[in-house]
N, C-alpha and C positions, 0 to 999 in steps of 0.2 A: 786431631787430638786437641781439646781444649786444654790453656794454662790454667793452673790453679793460681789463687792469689795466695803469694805466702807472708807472712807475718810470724816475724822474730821475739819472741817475749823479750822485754828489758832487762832481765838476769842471761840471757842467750849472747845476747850483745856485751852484755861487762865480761860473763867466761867465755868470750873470744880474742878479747885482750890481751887474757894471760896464757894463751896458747903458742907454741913454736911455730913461726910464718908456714910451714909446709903444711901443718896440721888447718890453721886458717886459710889457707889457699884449697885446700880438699873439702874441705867443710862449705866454703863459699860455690864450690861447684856442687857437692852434691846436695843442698839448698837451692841450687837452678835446677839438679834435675827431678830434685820431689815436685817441685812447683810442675815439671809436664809430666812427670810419672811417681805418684806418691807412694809405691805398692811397688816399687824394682825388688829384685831377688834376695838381695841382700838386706833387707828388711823383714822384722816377724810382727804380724799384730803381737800387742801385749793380753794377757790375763786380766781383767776386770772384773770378773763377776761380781767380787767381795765391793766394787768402790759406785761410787755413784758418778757415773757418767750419762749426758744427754743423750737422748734417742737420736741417733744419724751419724753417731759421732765416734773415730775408731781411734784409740791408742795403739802405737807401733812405737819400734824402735829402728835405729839402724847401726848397722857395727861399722866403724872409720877405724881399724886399729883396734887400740883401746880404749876409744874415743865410744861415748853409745850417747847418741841424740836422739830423745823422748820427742815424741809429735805427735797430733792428732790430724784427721782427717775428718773432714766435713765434704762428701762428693753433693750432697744435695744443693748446697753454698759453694762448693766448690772452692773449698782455702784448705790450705796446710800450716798450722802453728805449730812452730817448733817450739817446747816449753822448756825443754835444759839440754845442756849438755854433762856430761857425764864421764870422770875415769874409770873403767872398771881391771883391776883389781883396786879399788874395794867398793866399788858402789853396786848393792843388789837388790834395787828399785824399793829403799826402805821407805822413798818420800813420793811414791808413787799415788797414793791419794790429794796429797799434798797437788800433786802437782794436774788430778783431774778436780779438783776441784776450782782451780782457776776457770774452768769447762764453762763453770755450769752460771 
């Protein structure tokens, strides 16, 4: 199995900061393991139809708690970009164009 190359967007990195060491030590693991399997169980592609996303290119999430880290997947390039992190209750992917349009 080939590593994906991962890349953290710079808002990824400042809302890592302000997280509790446990929730940042889980997060830094599972960021090693999207990098060799981007597509584990515990992750769902997202819904795009309505946004403009590049061709090759898949929106997911992944559930840490209540923790949900937005990513994309490029298998052709073979990288994973994590674009945010996320609380949810209350976040319900309102800034989800927002955030494929860094994509494109």
């Amino acid at each position: 199995m080939s590593r994906y190359a991962l890349f953290l967007d710079p808002e990824v990195h400042h809302a890592r900061r302000d997280l509790p060491g446990v929730v940042r030590q889980r997060l830094r693991q599972a960021f090693d393991d999207l990098a060799l399997d981007p597509r584990p169980p515990r992750t769902q592609p997202l819904d795009v139809t309505a946004l403009e996303v590049p061709p090759g290119i898949e929106l997911r999430r992944l559930s840490l708690e209540r923790w949900r880290v937005i990513y994309a997947v490029s298998d052709a390039e073979a990288w994973v970009w994590v674009l945010a992190i996320r609380q949810r209750p209350p976040y319900n992917y309102e800034d989800l164009a927002e955030l494929a349009a860094r994509l494109a």
